[in-house]
C-alpha positions as semicolon CSV with decimal commas, in nm:
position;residue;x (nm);y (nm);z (nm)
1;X;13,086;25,777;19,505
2;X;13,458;25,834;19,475
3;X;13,601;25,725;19,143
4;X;13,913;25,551;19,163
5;X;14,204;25,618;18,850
6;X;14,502;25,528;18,764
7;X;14,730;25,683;18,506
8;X;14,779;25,523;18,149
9;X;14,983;25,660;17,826
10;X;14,768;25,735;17,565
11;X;15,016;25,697;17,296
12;X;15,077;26,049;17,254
13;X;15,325;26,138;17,535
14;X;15,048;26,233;17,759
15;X;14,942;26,086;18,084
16;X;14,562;26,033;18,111
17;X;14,327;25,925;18,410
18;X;14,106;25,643;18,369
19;X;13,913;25,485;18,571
20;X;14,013;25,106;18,701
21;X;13,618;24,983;18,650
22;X;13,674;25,072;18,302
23;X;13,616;24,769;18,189
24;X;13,268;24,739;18,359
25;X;13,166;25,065;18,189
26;X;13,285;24,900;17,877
27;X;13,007;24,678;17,980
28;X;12,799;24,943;18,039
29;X;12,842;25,103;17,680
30;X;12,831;24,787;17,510
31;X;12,540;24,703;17,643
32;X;12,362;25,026;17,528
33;X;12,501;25,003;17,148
34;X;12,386;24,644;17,146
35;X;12,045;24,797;17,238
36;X;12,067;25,040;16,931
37;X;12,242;24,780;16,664
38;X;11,941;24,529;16,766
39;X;11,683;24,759;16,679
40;X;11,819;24,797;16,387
41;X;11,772;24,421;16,240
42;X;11,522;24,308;16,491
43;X;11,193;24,442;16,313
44;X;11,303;24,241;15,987
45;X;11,181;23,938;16,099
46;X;10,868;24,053;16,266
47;X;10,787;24,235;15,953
48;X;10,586;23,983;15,826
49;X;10,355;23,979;16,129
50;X;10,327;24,347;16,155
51;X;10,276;24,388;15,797
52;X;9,952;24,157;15,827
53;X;9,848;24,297;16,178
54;X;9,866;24,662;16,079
55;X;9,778;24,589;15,714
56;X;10,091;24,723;15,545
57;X;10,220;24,779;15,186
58;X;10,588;24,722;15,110
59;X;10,656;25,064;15,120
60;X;10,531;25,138;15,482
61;X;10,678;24,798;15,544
62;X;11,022;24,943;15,464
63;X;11,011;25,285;15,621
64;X;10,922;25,069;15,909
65;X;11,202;24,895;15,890
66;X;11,450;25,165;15,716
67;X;11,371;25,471;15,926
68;X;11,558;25,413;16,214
69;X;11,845;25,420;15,977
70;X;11,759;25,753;15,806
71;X;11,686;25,914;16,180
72;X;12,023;25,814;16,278
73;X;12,247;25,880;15,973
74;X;12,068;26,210;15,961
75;X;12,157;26,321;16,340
76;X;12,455;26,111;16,429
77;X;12,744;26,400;16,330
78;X;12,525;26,660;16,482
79;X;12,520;26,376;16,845
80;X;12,856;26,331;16,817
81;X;12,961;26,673;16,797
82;X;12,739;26,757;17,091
83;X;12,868;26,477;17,293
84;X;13,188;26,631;17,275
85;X;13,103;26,948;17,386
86;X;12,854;26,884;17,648
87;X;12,948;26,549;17,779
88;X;12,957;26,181;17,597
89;X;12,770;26,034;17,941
90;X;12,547;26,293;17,939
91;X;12,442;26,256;17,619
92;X;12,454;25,865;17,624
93;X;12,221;25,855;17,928
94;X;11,969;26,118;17,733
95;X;11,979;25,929;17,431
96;X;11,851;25,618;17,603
97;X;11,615;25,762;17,760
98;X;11,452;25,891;17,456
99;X;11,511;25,583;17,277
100;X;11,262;25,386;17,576
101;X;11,008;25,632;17,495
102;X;10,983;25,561;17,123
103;X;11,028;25,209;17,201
104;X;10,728;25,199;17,454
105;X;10,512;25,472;17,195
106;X;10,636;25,194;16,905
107;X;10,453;24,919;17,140
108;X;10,140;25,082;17,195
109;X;10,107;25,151;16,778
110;X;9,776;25,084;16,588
111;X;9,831;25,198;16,269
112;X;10,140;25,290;16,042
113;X;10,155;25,592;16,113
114;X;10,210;25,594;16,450
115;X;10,464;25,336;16,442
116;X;10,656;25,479;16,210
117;X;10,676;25,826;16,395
118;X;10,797;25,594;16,694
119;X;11,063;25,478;16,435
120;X;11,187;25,821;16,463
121;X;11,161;25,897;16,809
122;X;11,379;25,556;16,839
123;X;11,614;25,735;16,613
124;X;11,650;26,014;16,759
125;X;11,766;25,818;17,071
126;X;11,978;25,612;16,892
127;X;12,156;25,881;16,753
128;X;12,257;26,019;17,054
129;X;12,389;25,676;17,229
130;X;12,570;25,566;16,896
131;X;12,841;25,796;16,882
132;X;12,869;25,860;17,267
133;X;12,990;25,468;17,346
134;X;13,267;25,454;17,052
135;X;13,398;25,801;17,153
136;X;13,367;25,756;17,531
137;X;13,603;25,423;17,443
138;X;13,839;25,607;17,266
139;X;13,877;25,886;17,572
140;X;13,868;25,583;17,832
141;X;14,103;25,342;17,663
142;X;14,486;25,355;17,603
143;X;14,746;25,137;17,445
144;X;14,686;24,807;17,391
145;X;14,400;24,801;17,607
146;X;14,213;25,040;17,340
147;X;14,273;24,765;17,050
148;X;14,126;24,531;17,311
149;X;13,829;24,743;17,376
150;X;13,784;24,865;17,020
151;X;13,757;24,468;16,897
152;X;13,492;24,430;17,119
153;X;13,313;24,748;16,985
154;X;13,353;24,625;16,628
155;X;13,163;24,280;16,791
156;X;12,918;24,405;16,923
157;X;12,803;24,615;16,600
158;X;12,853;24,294;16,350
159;X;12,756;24,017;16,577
160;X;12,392;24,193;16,759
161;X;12,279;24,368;16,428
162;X;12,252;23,949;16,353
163;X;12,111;23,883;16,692
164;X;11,844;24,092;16,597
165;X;11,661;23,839;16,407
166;X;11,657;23,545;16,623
167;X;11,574;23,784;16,895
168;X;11,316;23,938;16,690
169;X;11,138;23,581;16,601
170;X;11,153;23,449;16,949
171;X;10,964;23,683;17,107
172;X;10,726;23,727;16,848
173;X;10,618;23,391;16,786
174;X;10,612;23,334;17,193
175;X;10,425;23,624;17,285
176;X;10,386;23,929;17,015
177;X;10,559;24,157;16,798
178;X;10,524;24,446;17,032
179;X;10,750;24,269;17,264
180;X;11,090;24,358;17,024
181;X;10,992;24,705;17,155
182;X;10,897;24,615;17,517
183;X;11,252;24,461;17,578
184;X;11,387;24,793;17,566
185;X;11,265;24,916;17,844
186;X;11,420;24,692;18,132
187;X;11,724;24,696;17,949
188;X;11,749;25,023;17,929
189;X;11,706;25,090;18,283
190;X;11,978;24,879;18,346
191;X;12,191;25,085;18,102
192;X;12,120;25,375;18,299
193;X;12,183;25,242;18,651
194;X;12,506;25,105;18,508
195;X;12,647;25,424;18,335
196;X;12,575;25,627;18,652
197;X;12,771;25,355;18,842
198;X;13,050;25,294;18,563
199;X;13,088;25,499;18,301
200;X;13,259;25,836;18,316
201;X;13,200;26,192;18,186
202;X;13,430;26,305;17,906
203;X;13,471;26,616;17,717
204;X;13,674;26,760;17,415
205;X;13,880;27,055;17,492
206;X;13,690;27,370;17,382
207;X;13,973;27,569;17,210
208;X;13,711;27,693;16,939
209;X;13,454;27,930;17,000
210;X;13,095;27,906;16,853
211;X;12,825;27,650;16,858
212;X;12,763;27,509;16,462
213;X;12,394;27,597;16,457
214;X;12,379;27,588;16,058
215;X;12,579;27,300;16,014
216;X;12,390;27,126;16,201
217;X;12,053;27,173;16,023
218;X;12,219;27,148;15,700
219;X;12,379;26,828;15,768
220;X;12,059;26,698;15,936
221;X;11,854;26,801;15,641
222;X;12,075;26,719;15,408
223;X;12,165;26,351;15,535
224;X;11,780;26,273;15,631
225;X;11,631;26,368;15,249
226;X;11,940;26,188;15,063
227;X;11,865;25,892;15,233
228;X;11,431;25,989;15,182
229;X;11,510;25,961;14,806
230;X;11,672;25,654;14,833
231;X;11,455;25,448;14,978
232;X;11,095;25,627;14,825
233;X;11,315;25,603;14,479
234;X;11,188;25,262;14,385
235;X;10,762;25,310;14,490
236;X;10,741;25,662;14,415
237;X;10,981;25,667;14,097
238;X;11,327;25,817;14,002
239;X;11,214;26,049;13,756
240;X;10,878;25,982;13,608
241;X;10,579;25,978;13,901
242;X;10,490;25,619;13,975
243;X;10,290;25,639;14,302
244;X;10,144;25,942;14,584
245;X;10,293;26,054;14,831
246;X;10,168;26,175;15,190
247;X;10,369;26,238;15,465
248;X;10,207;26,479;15,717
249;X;10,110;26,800;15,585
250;X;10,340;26,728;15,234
251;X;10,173;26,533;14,959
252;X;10,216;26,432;14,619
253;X;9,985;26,352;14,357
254;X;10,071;26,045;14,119
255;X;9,974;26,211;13,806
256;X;10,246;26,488;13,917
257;X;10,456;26,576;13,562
258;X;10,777;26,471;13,752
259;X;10,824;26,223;14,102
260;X;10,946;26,407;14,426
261;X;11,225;26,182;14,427
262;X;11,481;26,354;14,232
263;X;11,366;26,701;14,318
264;X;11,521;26,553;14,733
265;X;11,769;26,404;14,610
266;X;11,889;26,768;14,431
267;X;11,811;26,944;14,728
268;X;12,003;26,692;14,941
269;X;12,301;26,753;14,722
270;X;12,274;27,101;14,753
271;X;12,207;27,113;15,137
272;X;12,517;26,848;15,151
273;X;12,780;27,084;14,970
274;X;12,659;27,345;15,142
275;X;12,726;27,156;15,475
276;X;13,084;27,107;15,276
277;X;13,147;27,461;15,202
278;X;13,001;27,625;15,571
279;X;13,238;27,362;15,736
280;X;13,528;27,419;15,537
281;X;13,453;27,865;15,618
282;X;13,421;27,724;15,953
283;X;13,778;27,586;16,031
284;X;13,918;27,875;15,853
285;X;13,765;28,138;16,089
286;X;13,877;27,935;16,351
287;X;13,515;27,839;16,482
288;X;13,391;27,527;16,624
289;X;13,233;27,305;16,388
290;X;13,017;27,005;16,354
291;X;13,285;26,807;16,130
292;X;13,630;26,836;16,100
293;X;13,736;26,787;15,731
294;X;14,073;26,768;15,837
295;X;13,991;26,421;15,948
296;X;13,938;26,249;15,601
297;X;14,333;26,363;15,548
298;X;14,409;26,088;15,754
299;X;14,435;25,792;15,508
300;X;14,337;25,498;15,721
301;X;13,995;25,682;15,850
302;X;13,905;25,768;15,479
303;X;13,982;25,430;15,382
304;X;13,786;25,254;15,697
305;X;13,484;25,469;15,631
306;X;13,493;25,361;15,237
307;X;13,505;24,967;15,347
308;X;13,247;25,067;15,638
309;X;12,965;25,162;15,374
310;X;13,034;24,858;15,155
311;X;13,015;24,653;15,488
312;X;12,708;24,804;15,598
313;X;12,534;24,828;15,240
314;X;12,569;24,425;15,223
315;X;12,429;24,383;15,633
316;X;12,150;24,519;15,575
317;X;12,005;24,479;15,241
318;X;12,049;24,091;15,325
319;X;11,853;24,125;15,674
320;X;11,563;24,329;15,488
321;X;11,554;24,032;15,279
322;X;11,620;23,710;15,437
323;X;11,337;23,753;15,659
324;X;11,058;23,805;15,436
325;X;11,225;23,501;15,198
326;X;11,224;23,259;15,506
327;X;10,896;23,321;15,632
328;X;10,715;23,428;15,345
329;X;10,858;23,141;15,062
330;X;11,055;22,895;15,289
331;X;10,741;22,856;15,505
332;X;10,990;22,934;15,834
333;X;10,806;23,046;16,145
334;X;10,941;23,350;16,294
335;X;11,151;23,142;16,554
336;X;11,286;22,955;16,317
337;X;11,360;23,170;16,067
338;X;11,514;23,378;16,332
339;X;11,755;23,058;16,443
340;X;11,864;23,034;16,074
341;X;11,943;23,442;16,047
342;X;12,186;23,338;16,379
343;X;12,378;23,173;16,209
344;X;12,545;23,480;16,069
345;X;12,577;23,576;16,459
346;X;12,755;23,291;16,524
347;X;12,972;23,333;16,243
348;X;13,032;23,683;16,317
349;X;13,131;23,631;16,673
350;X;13,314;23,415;16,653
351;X;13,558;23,564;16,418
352;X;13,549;23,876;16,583
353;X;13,671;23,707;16,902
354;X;13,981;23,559;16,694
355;X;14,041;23,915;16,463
356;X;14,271;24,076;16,695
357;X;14,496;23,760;16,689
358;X;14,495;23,703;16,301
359;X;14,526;24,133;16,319
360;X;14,858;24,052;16,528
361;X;14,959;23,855;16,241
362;X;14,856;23,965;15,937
363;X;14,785;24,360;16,000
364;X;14,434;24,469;16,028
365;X;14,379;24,579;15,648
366;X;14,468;24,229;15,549
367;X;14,241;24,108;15,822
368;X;13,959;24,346;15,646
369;X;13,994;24,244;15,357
370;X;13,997;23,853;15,407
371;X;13,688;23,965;15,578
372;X;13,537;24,096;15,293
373;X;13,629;23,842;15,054
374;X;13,418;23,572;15,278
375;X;13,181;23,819;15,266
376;X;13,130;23,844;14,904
377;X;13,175;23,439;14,827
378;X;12,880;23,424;15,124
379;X;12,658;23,654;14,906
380;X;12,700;23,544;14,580
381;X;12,667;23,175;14,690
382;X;12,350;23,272;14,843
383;X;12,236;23,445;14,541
384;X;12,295;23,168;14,337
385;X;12,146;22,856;14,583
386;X;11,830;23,074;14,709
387;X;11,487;22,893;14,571
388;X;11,172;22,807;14,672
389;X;11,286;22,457;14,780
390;X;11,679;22,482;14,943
391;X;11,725;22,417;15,233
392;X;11,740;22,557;15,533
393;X;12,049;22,386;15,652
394;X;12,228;22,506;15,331
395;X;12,139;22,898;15,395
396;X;12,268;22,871;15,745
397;X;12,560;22,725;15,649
398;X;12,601;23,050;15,388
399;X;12,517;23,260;15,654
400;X;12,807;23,117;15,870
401;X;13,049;23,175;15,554
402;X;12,939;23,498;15,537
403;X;12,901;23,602;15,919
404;X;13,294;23,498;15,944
405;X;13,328;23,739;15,699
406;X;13,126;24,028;15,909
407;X;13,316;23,994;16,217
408;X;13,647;24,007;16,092
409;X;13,575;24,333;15,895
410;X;13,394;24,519;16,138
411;X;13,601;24,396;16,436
412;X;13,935;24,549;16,265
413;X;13,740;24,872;16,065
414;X;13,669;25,047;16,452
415;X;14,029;25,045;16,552
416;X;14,186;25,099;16,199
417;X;13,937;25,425;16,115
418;X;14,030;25,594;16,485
419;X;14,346;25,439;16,507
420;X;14,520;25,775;16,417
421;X;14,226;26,034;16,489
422;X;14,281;26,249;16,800
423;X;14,109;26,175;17,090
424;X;14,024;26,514;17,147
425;X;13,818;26,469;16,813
426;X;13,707;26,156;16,866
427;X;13,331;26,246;16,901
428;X;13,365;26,361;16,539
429;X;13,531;26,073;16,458
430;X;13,321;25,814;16,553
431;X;13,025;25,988;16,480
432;X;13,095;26,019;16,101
433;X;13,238;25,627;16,100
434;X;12,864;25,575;16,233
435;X;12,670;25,769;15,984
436;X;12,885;25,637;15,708
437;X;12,743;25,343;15,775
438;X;12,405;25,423;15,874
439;X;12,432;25,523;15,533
440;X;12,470;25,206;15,415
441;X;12,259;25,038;15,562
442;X;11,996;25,300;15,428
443;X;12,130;25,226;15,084
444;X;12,165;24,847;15,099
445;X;11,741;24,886;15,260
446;X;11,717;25,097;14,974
447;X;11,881;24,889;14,674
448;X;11,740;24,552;14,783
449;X;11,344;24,661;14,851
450;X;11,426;24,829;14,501
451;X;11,542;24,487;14,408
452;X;11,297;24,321;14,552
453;X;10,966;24,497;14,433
454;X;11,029;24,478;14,081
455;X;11,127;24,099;14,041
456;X;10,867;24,034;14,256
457;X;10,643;24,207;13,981
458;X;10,809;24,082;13,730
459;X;10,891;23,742;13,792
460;X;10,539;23,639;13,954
461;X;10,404;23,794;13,602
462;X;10,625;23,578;13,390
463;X;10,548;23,230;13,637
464;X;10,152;23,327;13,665
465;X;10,154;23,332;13,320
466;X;10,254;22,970;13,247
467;X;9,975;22,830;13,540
468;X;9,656;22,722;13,359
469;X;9,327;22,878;13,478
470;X;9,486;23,187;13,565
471;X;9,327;23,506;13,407
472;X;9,546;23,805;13,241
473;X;9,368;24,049;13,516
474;X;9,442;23,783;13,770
475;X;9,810;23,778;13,666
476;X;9,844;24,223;13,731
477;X;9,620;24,178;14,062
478;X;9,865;23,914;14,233
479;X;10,171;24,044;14,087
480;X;10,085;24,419;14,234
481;X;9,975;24,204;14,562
482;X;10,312;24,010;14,614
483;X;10,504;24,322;14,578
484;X;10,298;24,503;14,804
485;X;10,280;24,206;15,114
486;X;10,655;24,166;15,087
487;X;10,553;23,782;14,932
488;X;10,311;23,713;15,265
489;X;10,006;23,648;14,972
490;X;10,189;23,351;14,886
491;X;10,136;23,165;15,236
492;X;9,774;23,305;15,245
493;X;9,730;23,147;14,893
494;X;9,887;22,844;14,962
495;X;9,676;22,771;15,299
496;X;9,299;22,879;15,128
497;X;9,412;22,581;14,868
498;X;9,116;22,559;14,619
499;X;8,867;22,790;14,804
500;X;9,085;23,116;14,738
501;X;9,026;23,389;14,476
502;X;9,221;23,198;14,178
503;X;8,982;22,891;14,278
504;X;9,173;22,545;14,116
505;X;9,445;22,764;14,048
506;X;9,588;22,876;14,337
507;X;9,753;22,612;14,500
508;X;10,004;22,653;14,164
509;X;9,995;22,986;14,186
510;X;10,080;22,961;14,538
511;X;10,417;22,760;14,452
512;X;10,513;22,920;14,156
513;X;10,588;23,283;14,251
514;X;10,828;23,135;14,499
């Protein structure tokens, strides 16, 4: 099938060929990074369900819902870089493929184990598809046509990572959890039809020699164990060893002298300036490389990818949380606890429809940063309204506050980080904006299951301890339990009443670790 073009400006001087169905393999692309953002937020609210199906602890719980994140922040400079060289369709259409086979592997799981190795094979995919729809944009686009397309870009990524949710609970609570896997697969299909149809091949101009074998395995290795310590830091301890460890053929004892954790995190900084320094030898030998430091010269892509992380870091600590607090202490079922999480959706698109206008205005850093002042007010609010007894109406209502606050960042951060980046390097470009924040949302998994497990030690200790009838080995048990379940003991000890372990006790104990 002939491809029909017409010529645009790119801003530059130059006259570039795109294609006039460009905006149906805007579509296309959209389509396929909605797939990937999803994925990322839809398992939250399932967690609950998984946890007691597979019979997970907290920390399985969260590489569940975490690894994706590490696959992807660990592989998405190396993707990018390759999608430049070898061709951004190419390596879009690849990357969904594999992402349907860890999706269908991640619906056939039995135990942990396997689904989190599914996790990975998901990542993997998503890795590849990330960076290939922002930088096939940025090749396709021109003008004022490119601030269009980039505002829907920024959309998609803040309004579907809260889609994810209600998603998420709807089709677990109508049919089962493996269906947020399941719904991959025709989708992706369609993604596939679509980009042969729509979306066309684009390459970077090969004026350096060399293919960045090292840097990529030191940037892989060194991205994939920083963000390994930062989510094991809290279960397995920062210094001092608090727990085993056993991933495959590695294992660590608990009575070890000192934790694994900061032994990765050394080697990650180590592997990471080492990335630094091999890049830097790289562009001065005139060789191709994975990254292109001369790209954080550029003041407003240095500053996007700073506000990026801090955007990102917020996201998704909230959605590892907000789940487990509406189902697991509100009482929500999935659904509904899904319809409340869409309310930061709602907020998000709708804001990000209007950004480009108030952008027009105001400039888009202003825009950003009104964006992240909404955001902000919308957490601390919630932090300071969240109980066992508000209500539901109230938290969606927060969630709208801080949704507004989502889309108007993210909407304006796509176009202001690229706005001056080459499109020649635009693989590069986009791929580090997206394991910035992939990074993020690693560390805001990280901070708030950090968060999470030791008030929910501590605090269930200190309210245990004021319930009569409740024993001082009882009080360590349940403590160690809630942490564990993510909170789901709580509904368990709530619905055995009388008849559960803590006998006449438990229906207090049931509401007062809430």
């Amino acid at each position: 099938m002939q491809e029909h073009t017409s010529s645009e400006h790119n801003g530059s001087g130059v006259v570039a060929e795109t294609p006039r169905n460009k905006w149906a393999g805007l579509g296309v692309l959209a389509t396929g990074l909605s797939m990937i953002v999803i994925d990322g937020t839809i398992v939250g609210v399932s967690l609950p369900t998984i946890i007691a199906d597979l019979h997970l602890d907290l920390n399985e719980a969260q590489w569940v819902n975490s690894l994706f994140s590490v696959v992807l922040a660990a592989l998405l400079l190396t993707s990018g870089r390759l999608g430049d060289r070898f061709g951004r369709r190419r390596l879009f259409m690849l990357g969904v493929v594999v992402f349907m086979a860890g999706s269908i592997f991640a619906a056939l799981s039995q135990d942990a184990g396997s689904l989190i190795l599914s996790r990975v094979l998901q990542g993997v995919g998503g890795a590849a598809v990330l960076p290939s729809t922002l930088s096939s944009v940025n090749s396709t686009f021109f003008g004022k046509d490119r601030t269009t397309a980039f505002a829907v870009w920024g959309a998609v990524i803040s309004g579907m990572a809260a889609i994810g949710p209600l998603l998420g609970g709807w089709l677990t609570s109508s049919f089962a959890w493996q269906w947020i896997f399941i719904v991959n697969i025709p989708l992706g299909l369609a993604v596939l039809v679509g980009a042969v149809l729509f979306v066309p091949e684009t390459h970077a101009p090969q004026d350096k020699v060399g293919l960045d074998v090292l840097g990529l395995l030191l940037s892989a290795c060194g991205f994939g164990l920083f963000v390994f310590a930062l989510i094991e830091g809290p279960s397995l301890g920062w210094w001092s060893a608090q727990g085993a460890m056993a991933l495959g053929p590695i294992t660590w004892p608990a009575d070890a002298a000192i934790s694994i954790v900061p032994i990765t995190l050394a080697a990650s900084i180590v592997l990471l300036a080492g990335f630094v320094l091999w890049e830097r030898r790289r562009a001065t030998i005139d060789r191709s490389a994975i990254l292109d430091l001369g790209l954080f010269k550029v003041r407003t892509f240095s500053w996007g990818n700073s506000v990026a992380a801090t955007v990102a870091i917020g996201e998704f600590g909230l959605l590892l949380v907000l789940p487990l607090y509406l189902i697991n202490i509100l009482g929500l079922g999935t659904l509904n606890a899904g319809f409340v999480l869409a309310a930061m959706a709602l907020g998000a698109f709708f804001s990000g429809a209007s950004a480009r206008h108030l952008a027009a205005r105001l400039g888009p850093p202003t825009v950003v940063i009104i964006g992240l002042a909404l955001e902000t007010v919308g957490l601390l609010l919630l932090g300071l309204f969240m109980t066992n007894t508000t209500s539901v109406w109230l938290i969606a209502a927060l969630l709208v506050v801080y949704g507004l606050g989502l889309g108007l960042a993210s909407a304006q951060l796509t176009g202001t980080v690229l706005a001056d980046i080459p499109t020649a390097v635009s693989g590069q470009g986009s791929a580090t904006q997206s394991t910035v924040r992939q990074l993020g949302a690693a560390l805001g998994s990280a901070i708030m299951g950090s968060v999470l497990a030791h008030f929910a030690v501590s605090r269930s200790t200190e309210l245990l301890a004021a319930v009569p009838d409740v024993l001082s080995n009882q009080i360590g048990a349940l403590a160690t339990q809630l942490r564990d379940s993510a909170g789901g003991v709580v509904p368990q000890l709530a619905q055995a009443g009388t008849t559960g372990p803590l006998g006449d006790a438990g229906p207090a104990a049931a509401a007062n670790p809430g």
